[in-house]
C-alpha positions as CSV (number, residue, x, y, z in Angstrom):
1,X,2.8,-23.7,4.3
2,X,6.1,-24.2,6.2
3,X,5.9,-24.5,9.9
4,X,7.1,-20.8,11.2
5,X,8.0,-21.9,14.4
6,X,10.0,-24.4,14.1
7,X,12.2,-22.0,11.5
8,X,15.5,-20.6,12.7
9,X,15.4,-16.7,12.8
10,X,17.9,-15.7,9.4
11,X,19.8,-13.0,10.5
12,X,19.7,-10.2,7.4
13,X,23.0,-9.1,5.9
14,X,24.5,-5.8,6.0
15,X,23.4,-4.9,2.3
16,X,20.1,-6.6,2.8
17,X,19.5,-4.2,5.2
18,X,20.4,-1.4,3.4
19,X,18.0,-2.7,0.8
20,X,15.3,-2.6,3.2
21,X,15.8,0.7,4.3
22,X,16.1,1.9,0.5
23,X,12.7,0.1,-0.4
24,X,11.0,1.1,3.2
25,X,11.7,5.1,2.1
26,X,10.7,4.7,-1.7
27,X,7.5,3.4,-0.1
28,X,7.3,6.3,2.3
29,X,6.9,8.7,-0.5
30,X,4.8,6.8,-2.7
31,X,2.2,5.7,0.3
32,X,2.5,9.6,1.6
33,X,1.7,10.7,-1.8
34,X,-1.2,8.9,-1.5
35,X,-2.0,9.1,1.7
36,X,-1.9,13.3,1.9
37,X,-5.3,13.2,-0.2
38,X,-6.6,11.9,3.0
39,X,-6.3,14.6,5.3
40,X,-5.7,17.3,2.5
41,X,-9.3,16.0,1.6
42,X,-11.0,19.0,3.5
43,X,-9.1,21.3,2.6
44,X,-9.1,21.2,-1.1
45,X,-12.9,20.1,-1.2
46,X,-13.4,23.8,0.1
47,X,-10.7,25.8,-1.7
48,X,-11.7,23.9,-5.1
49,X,-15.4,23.7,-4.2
50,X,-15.5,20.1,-5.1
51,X,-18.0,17.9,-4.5
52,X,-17.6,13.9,-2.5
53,X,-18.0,12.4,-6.4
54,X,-15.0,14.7,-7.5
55,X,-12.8,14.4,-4.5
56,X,-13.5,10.4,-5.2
57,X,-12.5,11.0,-8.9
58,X,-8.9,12.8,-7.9
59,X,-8.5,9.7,-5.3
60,X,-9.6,6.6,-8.1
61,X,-7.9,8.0,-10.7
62,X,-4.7,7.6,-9.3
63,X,-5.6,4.1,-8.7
64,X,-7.3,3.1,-11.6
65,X,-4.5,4.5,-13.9
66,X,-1.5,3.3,-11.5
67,X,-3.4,-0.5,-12.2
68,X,-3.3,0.1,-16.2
69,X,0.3,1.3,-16.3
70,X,1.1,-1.7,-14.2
71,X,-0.7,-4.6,-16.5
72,X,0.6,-2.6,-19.5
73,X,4.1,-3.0,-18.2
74,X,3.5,-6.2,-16.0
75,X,5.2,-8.4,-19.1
76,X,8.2,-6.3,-19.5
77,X,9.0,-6.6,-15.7
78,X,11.1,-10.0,-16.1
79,X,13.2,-8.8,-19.0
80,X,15.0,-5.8,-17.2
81,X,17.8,-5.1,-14.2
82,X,14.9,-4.6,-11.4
83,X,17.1,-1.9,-10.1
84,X,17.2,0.1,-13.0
85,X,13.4,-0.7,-13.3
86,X,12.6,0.8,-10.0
87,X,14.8,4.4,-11.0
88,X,13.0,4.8,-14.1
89,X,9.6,4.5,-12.7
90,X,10.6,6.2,-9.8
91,X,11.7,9.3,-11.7
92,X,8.1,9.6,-13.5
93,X,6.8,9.4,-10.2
94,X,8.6,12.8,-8.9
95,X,7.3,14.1,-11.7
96,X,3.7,13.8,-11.6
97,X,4.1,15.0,-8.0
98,X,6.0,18.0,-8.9
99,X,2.5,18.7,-11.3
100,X,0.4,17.7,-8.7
101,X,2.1,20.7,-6.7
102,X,1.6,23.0,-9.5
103,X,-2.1,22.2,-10.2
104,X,-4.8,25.4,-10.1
105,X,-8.2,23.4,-11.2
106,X,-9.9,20.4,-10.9
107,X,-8.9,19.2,-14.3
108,X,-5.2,19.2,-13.9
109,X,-5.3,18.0,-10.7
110,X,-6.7,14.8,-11.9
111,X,-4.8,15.0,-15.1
112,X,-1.6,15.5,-12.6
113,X,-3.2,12.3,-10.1
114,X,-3.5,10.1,-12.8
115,X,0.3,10.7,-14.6
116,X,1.6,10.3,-11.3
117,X,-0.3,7.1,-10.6
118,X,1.2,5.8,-14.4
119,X,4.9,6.1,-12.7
120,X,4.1,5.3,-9.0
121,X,1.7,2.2,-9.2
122,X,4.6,0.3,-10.4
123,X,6.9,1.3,-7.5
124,X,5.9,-1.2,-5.1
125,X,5.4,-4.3,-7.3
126,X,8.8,-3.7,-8.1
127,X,10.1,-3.5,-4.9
128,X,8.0,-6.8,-3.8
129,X,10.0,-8.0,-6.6
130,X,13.0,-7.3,-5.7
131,X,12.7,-8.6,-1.8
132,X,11.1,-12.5,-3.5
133,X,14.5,-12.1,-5.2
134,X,17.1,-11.4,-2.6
135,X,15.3,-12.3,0.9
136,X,14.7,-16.1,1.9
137,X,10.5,-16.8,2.9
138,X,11.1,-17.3,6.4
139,X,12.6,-13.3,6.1
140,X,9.8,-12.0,4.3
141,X,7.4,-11.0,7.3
142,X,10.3,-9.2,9.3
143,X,11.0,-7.6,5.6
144,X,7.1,-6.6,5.0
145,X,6.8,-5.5,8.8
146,X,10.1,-2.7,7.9
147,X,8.5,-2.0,4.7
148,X,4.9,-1.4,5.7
149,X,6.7,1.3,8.5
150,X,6.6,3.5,5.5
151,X,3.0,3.7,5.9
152,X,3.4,4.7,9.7
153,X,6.2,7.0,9.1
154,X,4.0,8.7,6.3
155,X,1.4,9.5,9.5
156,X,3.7,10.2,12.3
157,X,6.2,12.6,10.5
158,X,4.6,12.8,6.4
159,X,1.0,13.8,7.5
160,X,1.9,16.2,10.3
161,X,4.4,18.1,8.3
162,X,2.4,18.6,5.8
163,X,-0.8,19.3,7.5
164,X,1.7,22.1,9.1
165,X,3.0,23.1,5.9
166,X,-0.4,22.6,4.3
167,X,-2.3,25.0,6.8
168,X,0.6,27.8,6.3
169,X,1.2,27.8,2.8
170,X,-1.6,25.7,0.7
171,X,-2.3,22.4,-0.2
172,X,0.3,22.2,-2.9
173,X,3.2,22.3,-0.1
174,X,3.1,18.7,0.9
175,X,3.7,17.6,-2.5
176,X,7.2,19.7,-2.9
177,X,8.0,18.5,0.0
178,X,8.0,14.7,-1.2
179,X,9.8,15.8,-4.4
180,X,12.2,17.0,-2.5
181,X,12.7,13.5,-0.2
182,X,12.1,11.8,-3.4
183,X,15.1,13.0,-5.5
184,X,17.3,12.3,-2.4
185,X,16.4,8.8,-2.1
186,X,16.4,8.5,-6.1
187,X,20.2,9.5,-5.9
188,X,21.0,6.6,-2.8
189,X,19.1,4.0,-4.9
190,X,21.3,5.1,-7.6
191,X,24.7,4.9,-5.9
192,X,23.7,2.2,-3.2
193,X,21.8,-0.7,-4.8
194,X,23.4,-3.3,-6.8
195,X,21.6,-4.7,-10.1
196,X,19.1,-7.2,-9.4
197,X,19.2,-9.0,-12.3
198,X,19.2,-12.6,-11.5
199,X,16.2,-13.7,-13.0
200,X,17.2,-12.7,-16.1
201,X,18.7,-16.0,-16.2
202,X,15.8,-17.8,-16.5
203,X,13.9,-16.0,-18.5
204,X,13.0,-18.3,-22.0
205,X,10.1,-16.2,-23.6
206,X,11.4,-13.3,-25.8
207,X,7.8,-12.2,-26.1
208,X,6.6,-9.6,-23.4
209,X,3.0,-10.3,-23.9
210,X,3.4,-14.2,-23.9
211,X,5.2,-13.8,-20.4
212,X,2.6,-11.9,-19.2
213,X,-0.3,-14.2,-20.3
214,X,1.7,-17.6,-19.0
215,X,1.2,-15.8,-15.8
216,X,-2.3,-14.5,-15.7
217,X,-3.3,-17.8,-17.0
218,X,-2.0,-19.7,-13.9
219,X,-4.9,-20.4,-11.5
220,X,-2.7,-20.6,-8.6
221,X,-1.5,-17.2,-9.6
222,X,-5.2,-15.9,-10.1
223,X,-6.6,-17.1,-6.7
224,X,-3.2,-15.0,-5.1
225,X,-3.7,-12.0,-7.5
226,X,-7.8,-11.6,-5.7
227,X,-6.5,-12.3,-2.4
228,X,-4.3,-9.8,-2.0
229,X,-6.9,-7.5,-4.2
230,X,-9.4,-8.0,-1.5
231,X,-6.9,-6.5,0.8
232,X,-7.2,-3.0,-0.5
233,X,-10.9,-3.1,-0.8
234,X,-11.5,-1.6,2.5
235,X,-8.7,0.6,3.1
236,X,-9.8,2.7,-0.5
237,X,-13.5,2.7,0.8
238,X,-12.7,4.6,4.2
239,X,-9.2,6.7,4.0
240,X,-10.3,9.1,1.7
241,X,-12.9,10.4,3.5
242,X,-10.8,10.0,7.1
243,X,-10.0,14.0,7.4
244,X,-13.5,15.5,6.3
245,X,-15.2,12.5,8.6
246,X,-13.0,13.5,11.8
247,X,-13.9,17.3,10.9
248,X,-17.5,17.4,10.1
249,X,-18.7,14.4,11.8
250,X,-16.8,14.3,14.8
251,X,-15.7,18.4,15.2
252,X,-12.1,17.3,15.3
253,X,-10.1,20.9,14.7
254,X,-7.3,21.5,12.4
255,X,-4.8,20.8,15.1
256,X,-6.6,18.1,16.4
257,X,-6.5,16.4,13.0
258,X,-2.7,16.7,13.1
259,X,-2.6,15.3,16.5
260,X,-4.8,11.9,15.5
261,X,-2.5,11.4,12.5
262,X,0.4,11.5,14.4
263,X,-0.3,9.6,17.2
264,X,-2.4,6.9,15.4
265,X,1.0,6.9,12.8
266,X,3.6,6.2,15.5
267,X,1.3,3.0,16.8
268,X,1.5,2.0,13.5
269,X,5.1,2.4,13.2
270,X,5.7,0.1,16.3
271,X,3.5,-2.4,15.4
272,X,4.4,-3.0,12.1
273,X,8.0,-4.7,13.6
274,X,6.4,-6.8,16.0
275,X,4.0,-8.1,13.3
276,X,6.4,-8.9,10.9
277,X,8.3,-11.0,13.6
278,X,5.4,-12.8,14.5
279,X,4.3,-13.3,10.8
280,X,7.9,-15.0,10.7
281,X,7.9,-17.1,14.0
282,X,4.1,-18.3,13.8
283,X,1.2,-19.3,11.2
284,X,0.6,-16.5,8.8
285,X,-3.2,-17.9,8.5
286,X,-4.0,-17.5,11.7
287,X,-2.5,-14.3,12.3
288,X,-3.9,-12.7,9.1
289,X,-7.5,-14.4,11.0
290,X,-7.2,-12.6,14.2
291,X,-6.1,-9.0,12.7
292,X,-9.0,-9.4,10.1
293,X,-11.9,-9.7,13.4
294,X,-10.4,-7.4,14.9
295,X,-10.5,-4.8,11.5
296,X,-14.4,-5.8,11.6
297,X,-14.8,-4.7,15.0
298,X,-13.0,-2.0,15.2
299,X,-14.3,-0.7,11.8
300,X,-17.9,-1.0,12.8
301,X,-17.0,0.6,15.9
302,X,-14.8,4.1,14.1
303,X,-17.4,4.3,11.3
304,X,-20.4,5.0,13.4
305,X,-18.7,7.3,16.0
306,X,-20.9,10.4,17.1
307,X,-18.8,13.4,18.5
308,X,-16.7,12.8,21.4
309,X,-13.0,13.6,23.5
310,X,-10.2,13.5,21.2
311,X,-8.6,11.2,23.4
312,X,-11.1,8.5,22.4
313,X,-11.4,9.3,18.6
314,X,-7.9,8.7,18.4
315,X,-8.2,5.8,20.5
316,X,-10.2,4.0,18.3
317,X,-8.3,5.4,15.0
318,X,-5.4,3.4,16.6
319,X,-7.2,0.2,17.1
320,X,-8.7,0.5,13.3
321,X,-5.1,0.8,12.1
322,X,-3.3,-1.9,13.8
323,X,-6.1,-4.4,12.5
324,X,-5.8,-2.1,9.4
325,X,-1.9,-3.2,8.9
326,X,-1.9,-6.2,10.6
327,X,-3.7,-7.8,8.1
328,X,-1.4,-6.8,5.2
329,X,2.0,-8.3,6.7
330,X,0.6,-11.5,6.9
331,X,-1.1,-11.6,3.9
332,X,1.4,-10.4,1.6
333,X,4.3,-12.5,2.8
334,X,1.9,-15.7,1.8
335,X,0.9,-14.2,-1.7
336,X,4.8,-13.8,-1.9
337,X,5.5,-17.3,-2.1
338,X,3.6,-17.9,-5.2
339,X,4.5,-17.2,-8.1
340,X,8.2,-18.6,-9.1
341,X,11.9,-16.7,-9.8
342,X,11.2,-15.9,-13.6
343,X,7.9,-14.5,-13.0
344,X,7.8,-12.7,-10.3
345,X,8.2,-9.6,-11.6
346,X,5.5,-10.1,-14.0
347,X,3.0,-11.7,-11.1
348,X,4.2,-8.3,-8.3
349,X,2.7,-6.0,-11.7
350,X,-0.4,-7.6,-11.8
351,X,-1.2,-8.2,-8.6
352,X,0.1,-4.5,-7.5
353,X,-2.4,-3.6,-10.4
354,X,-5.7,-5.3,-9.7
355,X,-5.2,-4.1,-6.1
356,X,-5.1,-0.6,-7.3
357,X,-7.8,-1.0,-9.6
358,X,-10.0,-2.8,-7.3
359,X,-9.2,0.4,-4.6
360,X,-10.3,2.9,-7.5
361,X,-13.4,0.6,-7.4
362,X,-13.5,1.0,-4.0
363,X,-12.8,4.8,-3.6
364,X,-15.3,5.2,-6.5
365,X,-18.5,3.7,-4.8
366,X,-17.8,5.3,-1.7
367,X,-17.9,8.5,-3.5
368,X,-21.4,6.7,-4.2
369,X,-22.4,5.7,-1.2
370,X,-21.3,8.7,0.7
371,X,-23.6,12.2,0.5
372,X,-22.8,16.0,1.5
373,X,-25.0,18.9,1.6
374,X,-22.8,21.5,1.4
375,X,-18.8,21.7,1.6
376,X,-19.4,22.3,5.8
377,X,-21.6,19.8,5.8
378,X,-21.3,16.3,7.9
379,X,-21.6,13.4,5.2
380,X,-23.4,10.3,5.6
381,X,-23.8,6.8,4.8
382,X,-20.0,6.1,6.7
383,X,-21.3,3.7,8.8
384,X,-22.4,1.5,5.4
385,X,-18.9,1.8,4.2
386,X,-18.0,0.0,7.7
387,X,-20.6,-2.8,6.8
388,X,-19.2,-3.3,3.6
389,X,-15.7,-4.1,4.9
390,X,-17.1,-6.8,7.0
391,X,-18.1,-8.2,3.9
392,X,-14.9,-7.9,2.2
393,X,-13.6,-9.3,4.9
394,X,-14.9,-12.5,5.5
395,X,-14.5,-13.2,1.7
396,X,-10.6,-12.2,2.1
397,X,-10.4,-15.1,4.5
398,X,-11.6,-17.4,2.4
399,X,-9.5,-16.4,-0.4
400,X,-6.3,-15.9,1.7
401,X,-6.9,-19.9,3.3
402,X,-6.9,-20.9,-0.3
403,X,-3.4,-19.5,-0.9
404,X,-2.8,-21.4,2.5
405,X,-3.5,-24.2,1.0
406,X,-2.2,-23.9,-2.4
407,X,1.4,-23.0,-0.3
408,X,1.2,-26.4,1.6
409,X,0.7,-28.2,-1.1
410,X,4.1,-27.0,-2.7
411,X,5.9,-26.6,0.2
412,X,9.1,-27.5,-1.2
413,X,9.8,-25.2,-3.3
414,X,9.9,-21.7,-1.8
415,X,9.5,-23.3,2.1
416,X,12.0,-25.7,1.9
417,X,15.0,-24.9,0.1
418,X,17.6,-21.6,0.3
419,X,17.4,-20.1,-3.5
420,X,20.6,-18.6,-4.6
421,X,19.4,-15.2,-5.2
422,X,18.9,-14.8,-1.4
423,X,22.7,-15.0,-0.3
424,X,24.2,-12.0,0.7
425,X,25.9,-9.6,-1.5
């Protein structure tokens, strides 16, 4: 791996950063559209009377189905205009939110869940696509640290708008809300972005399929694809059940509950800058090694709370979610570096597809693990869901040092040299 700090900072163009701010918003819908089955997660266990295993279901079945539609379309994503690519996909995804909105039963909600994950699953391999394409490696952290704001922006403003909106007028609120964003930004990407196109250059198989097995086959590729994988273990096992924990476990109110998202969402917001620059300026490793401890601790720590001040609850929530985030700047720049020009588009599907698969996985056996008498009930078992991340993450360092290693080994290519692609438009 290249030496980050003895890299000059690279300024970012004018139209690179309005591609930043396009991609950052695309992925403020798509991670809020996820992210509201968190704290909607009480509420519509109670007004659908549906048990941890079902809530699990509506929460894996997006995953597991946004993984399928992106392996299915992972060897088609080098032969098209990624800008054009990202529209299409993005336009399914407005749709299955729009039926999410308009579902009455269990059933077509996870009928709804799972269309919506075909179209939205895709988004953000794309859009990792598109920043390997048009942003230099020593730019990626900075570039991950403005995207991953998305997730923080879907807390401080997504979550507490539509817990508002969700409290006043029903569960379905949030999700015409985000249609509504969603068809605005749609339009920019539209009007704003240029094609992103060349890699179509160098593409020399006409076969889809073939493209799409000359990059799974790639060990290299593999060992990057379970890394980042690994990544999404522990996020699936825990945030579903974040809203009914803080509720029943630790008598957070409805307003409280706003006030925690919030407030833990605008930390994350400010950290996610300052990570990004320090991904750029020092060792990736290293940093991805101290934010994983620190998820271990603080995990351990939030997963085994007992009833307390708010103050402290959302303390704690904070320091969970900066090792939370921190870990995935890091980590993803690195991955980002493997795979080369004319497949990276193919290599973002895949590995944007085993992560979601692996969090179905994930959000499935901690429907498992976790039990509930009743609806009003406290659930238990958290605390082994915090054990199990520990696990995870230990392996992830492992796996994420290999990458390391694989990157310093072939530091010439992506390190070392300016690639055409990343000039300004």
């Amino acid at each position: 791996m290249e030496k980050n700090n003895s890299l000059p900072i690279t300024k970012f163009t004018s139209y690179q950063v309005l591609v930043i701010v396009l991609l950052a918003l695309t992925q403020f819908t798509v991670v809020l559209d996820f992210m509201v089955m968190s704290p909607l997660g009480d509420m519509l266990m109670k007004s659908m009377a549906l048990t941890p295993e079902q809530f699990s279901i509506c929460v894996l079945s997006y995953a597991i189905s946004a993984g399928v539609s992106g392996l299915l379309t992972a060897g088609f994503a080098d032969r098209f205009d990624r800008q054009k690519l990202l529209l299409f996909f993005y336009i399914g995804f407005i749709a299955g939110t729009v039926f999410c909105g308009l579902a009455n039963s269990y059933a077509l909600l996870v009928a709804a869940r799972i269309f919506t994950g075909i179209f939205g699953g895709v988004i953000g391999s794309i859009g990792m696509a598109i920043v390997a394409d048009l942003f230099l490696l020593q730019q990626r952290g900075r570039v991950m640290g403005f995207m991953q704001m998305g997730f923080g922006a879907s807390q401080v403003l997504g979550i507490p708008i539509s817990l508002a909106l969700a409290n006043k007028w029903g569960w379905q609120m949030p999700f015409f809300m985000i249609v509504g964003l969603a068809i605005i930004i749609w339009m920019l990407i539209m009007l704003k972005m240029q094609p992103v196109n060349k890699h179509l250059e160098l593409q020399n198989e006409r076969n889809a399929f073939k493209h799409l097995w000359n990059t799974v086959k790639q060990r290299h590729y593999r060992i990057g694809f379970l890394s980042t994988a690994l990544l999404s273990l522990g996020g699936f096992l825990m945030m579903p059940w974040g809203s009914t924990f803080s509720r029943n476990n630790l008598n957070v109110s409805e307003e409280g509950l706003v006030v925690l998202f919030a407030v833990s969402g605008v930390f994350t917001l400010l950290i996610m800058p300052v990570i990004g620059k320090l991904s750029d300026k020092f060792d990736k490793m290293k940093l991805f090694v101290i934010a994983s401890i620190w998820l271990m601790v603080t995990a351990l720590v939030y997963t085994n709370l007992v009833p307390m001040p708010l103050w402290a609850i959302i303390l704690v929530n904070v320091l969970l979610m900066m090792g939370v985030m921190s870990r995935i700047v890091p980590a993803v720049a690195l991955v980002s570096a493997l795979p080369e020009m004319k497949d990276r588009g193919a290599f973002m599907s895949v590995n944007s597809s085993l992560q979601q698969i692996a969090g179905g996985i994930a959000a499935g056996i901690g429907g498992m693990i976790i039990v509930r008498k009743d609806e009003f009930s406290p659930i238990e078992n958290y605390n082994v869901l915090g054990y199990i991340i520990v696990v995870l993450s230990v392996i992830g360092i492992f796996m994420l040092a290999r990458v390391n290693n694989l990157l310093k080994k072939n530091s010439t290519t992506e390190a070392s040299k300016p690639e055409g692609e990343a000039v300004a438009h």
